[in-house]
OpenMM code with the backbone's topology and positions (N, CA, C; nanometers):
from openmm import Vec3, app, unit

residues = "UNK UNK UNK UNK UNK UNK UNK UNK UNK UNK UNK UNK UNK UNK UNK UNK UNK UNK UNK UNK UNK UNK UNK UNK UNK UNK UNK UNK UNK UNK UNK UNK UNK UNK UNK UNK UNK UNK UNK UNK UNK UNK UNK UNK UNK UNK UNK UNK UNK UNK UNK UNK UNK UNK UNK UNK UNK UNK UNK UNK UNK UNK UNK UNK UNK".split()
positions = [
    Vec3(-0.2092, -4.3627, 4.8723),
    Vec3(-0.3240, -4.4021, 4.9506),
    Vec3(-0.2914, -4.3829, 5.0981),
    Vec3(-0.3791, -4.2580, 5.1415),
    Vec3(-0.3378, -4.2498, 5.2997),
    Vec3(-0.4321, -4.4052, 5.3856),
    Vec3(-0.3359, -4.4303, 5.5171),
    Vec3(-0.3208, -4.4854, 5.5707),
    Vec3(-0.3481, -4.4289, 5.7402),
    Vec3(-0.3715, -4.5448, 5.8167),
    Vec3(-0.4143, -4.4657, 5.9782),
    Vec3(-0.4158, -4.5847, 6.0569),
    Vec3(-0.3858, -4.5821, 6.1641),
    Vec3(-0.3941, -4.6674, 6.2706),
    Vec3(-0.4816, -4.5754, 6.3882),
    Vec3(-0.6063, -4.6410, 6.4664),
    Vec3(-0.6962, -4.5401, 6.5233),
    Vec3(-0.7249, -4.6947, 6.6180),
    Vec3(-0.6617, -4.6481, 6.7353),
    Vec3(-0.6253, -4.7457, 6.8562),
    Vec3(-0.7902, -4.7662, 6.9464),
    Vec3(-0.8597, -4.6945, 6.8901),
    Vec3(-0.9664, -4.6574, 6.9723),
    Vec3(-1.0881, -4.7281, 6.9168),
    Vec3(-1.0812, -4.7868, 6.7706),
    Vec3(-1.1433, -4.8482, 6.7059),
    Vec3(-1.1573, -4.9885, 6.7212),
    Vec3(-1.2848, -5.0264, 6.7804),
    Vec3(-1.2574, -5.1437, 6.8351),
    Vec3(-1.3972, -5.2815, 6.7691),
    Vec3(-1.5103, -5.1840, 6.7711),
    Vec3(-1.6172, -5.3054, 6.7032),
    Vec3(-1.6725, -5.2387, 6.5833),
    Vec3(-1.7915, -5.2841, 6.5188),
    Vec3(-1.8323, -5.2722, 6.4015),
    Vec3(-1.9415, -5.1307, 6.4333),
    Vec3(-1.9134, -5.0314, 6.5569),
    Vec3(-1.9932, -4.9297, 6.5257),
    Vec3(-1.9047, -4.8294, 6.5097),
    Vec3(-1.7572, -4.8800, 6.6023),
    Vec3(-1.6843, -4.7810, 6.5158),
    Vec3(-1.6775, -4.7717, 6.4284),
    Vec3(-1.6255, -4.8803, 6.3300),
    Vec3(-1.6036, -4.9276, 6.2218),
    Vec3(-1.6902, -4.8174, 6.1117),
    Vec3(-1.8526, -4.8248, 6.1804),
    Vec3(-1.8889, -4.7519, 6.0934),
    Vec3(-1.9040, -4.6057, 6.0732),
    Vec3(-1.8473, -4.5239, 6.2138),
    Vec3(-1.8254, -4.3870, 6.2513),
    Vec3(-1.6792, -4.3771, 6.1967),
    Vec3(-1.6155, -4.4379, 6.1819),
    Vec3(-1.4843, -4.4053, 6.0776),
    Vec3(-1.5316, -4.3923, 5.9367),
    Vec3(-1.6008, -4.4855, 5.8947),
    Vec3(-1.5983, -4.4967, 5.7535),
    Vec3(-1.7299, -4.3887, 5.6863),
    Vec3(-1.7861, -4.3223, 5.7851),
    Vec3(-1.9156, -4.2255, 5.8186),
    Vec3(-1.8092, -4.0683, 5.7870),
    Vec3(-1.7223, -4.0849, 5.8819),
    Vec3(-1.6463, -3.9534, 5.8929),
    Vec3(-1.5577, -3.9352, 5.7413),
    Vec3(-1.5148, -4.0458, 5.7149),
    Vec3(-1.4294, -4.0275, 5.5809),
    Vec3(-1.5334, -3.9651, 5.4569),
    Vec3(-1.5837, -4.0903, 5.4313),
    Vec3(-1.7391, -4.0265, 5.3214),
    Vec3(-1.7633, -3.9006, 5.3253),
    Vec3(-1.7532, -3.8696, 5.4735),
    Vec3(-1.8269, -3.7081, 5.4186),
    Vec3(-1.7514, -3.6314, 5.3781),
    Vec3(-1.6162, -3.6197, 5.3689),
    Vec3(-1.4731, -3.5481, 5.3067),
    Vec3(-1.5300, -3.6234, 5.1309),
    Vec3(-1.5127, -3.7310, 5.0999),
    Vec3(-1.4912, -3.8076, 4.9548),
    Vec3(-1.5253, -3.8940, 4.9617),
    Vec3(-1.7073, -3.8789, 4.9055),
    Vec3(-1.8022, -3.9898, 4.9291),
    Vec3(-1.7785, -4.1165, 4.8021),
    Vec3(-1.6952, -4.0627, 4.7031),
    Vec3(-1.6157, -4.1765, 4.7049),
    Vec3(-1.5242, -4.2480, 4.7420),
    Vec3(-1.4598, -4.1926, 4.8355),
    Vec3(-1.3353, -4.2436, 4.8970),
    Vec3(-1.3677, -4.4558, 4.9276),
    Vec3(-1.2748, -4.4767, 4.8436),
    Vec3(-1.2465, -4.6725, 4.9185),
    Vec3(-1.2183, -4.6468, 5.0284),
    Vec3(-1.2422, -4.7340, 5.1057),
    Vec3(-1.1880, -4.7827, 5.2584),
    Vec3(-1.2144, -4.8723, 5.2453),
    Vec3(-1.0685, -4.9092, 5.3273),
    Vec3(-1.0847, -5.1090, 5.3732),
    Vec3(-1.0427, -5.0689, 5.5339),
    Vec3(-1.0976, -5.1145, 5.6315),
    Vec3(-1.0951, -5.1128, 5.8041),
    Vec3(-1.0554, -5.2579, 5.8549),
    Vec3(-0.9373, -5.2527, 5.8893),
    Vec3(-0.8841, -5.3679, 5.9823),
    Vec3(-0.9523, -5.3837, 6.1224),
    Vec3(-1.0446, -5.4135, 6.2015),
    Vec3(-1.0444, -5.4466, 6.3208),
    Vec3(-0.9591, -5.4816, 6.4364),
    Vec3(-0.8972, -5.5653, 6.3494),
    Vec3(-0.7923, -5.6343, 6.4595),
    Vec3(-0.6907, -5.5657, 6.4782),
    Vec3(-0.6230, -5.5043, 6.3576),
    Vec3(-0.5242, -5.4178, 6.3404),
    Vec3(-0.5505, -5.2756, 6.4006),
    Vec3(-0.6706, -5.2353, 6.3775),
    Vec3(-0.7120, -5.1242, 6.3722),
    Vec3(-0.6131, -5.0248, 6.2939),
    Vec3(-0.5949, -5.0845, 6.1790),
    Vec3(-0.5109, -4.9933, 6.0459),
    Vec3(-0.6822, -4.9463, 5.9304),
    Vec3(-0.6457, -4.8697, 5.8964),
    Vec3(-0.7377, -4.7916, 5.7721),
    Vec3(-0.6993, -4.7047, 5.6944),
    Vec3(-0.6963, -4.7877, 5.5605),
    Vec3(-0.6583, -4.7999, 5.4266),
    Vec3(-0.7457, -4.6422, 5.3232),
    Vec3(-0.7242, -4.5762, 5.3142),
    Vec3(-0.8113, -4.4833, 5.2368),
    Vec3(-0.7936, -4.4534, 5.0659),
    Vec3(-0.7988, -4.5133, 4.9827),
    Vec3(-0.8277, -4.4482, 4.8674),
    Vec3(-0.8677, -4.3534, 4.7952),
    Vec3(-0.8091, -4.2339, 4.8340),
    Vec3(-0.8995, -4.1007, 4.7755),
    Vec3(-0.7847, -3.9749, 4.7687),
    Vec3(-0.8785, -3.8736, 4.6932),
    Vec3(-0.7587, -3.7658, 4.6851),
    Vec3(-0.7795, -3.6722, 4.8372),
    Vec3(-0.7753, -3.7103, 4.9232),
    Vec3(-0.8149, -3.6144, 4.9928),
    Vec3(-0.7132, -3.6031, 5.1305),
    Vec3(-0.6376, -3.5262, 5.1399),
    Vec3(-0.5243, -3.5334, 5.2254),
    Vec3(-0.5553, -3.5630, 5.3740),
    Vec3(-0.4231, -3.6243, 5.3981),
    Vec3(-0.4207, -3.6973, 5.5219),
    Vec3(-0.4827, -3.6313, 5.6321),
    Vec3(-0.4332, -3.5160, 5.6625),
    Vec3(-0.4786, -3.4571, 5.7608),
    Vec3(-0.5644, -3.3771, 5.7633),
    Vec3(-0.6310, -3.3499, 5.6506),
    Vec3(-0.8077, -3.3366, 5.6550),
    Vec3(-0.8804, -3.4863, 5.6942),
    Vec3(-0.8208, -3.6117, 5.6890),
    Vec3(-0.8672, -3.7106, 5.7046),
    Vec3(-0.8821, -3.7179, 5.8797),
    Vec3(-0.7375, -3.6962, 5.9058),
    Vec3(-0.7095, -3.7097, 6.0657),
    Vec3(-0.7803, -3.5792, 6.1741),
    Vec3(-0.8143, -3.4892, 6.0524),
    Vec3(-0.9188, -3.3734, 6.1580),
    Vec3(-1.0505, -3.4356, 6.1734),
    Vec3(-1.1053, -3.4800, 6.0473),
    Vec3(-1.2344, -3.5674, 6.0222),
    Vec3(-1.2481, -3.6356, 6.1799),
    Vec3(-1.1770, -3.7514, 6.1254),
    Vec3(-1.1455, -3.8341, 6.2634),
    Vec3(-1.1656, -3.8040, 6.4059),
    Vec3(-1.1091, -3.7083, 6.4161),
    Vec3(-1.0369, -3.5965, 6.5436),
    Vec3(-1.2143, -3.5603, 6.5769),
    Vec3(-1.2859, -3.5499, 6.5171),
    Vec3(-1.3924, -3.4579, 6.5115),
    Vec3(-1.5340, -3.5622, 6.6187),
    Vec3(-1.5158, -3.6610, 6.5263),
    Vec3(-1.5940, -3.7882, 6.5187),
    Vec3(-1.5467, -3.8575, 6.6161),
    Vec3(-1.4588, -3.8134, 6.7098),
    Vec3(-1.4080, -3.9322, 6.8025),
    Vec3(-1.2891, -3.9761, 6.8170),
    Vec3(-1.2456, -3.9576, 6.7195),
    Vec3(-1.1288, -4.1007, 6.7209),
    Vec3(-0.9788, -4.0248, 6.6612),
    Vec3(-0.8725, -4.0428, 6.7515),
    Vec3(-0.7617, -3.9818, 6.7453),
    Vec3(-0.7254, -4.1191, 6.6342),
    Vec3(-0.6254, -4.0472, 6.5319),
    Vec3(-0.5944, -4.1352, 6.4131),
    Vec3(-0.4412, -4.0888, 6.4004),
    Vec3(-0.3576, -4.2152, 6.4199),
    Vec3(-0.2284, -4.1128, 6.3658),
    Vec3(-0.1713, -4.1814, 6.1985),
    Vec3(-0.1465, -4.1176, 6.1201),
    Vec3(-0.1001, -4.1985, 6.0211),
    Vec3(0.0151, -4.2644, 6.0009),
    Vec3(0.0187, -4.3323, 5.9448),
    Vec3(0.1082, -4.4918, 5.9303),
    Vec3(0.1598, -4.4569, 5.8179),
] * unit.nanometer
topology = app.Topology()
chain = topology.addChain("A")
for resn in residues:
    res = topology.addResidue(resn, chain)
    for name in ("N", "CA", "C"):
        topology.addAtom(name, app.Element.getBySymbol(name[0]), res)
């Protein structure tokens, strides 16, 4: 289960432009989004760094954990 810390993620609209950007790679993909942590948990087959381009795309520099 890839993993991410995305420092830039800070309220619940990021929250939902992360979890917006993942879906569209593996619209089943789980996610669980820490706020406080700003860690994000991904459940899916879909490799990390198609995850972290996603990201990259949408805003938000992600490095994985």
């Amino acid at each position: 289960m890839p993993s991410f810390n995305i420092p830039d993620m800070t309220c619940g609209h990021c929250k939902a432009s992360v979890e917006g950007a993942i879906l569209e790679l593996d619209s089943t993909a789980k996610i669980t989004i820490d706020l406080d942590t700003h860690n994000v948990d991904v459940d899916t087959q879909t490799a990390a760094d198609a995850i972290v381009a996603a990201l990259k795309t949408a805003g938000y520099e992600a490095t994985p954990t």
